[in-house]
GUTOR-771108 format. One record per residue (C-alpha): residue number from 1; residue in three letters; x, y, z. Coordinates in nm, 4 decimals. Layout:
BEGIN
num	residuo	x	y	z
NUM	Ala	X	Y	Z
...
END
This chain:
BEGIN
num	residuo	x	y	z
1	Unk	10.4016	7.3246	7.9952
2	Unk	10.1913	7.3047	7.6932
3	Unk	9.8633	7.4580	7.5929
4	Unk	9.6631	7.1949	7.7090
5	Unk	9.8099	7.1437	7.9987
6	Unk	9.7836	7.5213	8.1067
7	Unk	9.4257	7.5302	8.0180
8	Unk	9.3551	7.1970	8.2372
9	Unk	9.5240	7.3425	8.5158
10	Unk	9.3418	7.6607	8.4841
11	Unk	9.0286	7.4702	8.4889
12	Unk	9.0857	7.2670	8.7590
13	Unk	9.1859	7.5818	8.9937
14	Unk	8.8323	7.7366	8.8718
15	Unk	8.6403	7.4593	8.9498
16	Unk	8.8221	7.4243	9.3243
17	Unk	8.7649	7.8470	9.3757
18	Unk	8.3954	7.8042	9.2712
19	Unk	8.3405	7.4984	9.5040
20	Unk	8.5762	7.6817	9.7764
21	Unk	8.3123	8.0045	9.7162
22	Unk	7.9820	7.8132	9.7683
23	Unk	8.0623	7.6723	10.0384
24	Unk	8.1810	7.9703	10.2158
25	Unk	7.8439	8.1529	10.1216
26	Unk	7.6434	7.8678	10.2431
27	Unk	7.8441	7.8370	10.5695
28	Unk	7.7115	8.1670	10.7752
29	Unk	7.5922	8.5636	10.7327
30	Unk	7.7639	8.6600	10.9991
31	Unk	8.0443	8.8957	11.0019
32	Unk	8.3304	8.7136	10.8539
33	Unk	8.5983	8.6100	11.0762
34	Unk	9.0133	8.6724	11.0344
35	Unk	9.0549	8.3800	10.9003
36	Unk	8.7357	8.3638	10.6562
37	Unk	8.9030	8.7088	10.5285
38	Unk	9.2492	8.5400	10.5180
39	Unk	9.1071	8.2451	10.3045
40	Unk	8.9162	8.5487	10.1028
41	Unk	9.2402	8.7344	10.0133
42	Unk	9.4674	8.3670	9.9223
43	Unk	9.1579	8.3132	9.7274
44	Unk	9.1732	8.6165	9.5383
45	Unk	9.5353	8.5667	9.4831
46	Unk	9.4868	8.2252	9.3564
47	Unk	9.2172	8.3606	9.1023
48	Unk	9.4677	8.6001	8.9942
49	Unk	9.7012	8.3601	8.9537
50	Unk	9.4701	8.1638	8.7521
51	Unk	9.3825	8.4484	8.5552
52	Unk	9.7519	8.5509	8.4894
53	Unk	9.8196	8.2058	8.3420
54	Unk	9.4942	8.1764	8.1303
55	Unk	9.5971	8.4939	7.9528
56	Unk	9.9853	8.3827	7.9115
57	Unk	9.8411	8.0371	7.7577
58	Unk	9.5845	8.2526	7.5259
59	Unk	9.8645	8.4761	7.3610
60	Unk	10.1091	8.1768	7.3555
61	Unk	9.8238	8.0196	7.1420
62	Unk	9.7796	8.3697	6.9629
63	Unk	10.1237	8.3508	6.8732
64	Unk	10.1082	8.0394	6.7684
65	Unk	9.8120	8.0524	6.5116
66	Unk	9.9982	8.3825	6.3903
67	Unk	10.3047	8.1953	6.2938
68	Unk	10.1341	7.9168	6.1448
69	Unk	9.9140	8.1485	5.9368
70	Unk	10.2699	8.3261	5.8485
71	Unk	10.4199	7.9610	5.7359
72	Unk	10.1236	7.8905	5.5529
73	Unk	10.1434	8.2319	5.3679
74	Unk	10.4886	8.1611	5.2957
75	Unk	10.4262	7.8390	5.1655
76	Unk	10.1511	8.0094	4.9492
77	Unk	10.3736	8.2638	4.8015
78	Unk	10.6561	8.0123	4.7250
79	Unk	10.4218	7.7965	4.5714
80	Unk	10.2645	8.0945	4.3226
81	Unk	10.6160	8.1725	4.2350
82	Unk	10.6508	7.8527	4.1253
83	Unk	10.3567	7.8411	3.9401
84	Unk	10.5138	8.1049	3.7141
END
């Protein structure tokens, strides 16, 4: 998957867990039941998920920008050396 496609997918999980959230909130204060706390814990699973692949598509992009800035100081060098 590419970058943009990682960060559109984490986005779209985000906006589903913070729609999911309100409306459990607004739903009742009573004492949740088995299968509010099941939906809690696949919720908080699916956040982590989310979370997991945010951070692999932020150091992919890290990476990235590091070996472009690498190429680019490369191309620098070579290009001084020249100059000589």
């Amino acid at each position: 998957m590419t970058k943009t496609t990682h960060r559109l997918f984490a986005a779209l999980l985000a906006g589903a867990f913070a729609t999911a959230a309100t409306v459990s909130i607004a739903q009742t204060t009573a004492e949740p039941t088995h299968a509010e706390k099941k939906a809690a814990k696949k919720q908080a699973e699916a956040d982590k998920d989310a979370n997991v692949a945010q951070a692999k598509a932020d150091k992919q992009k890290t990476e990235s920008q590091s070996k472009a800035n690498e190429a680019a100081a490369d191309a620098n060098l070579k290009n001084a050396k020249k100059a000589d």
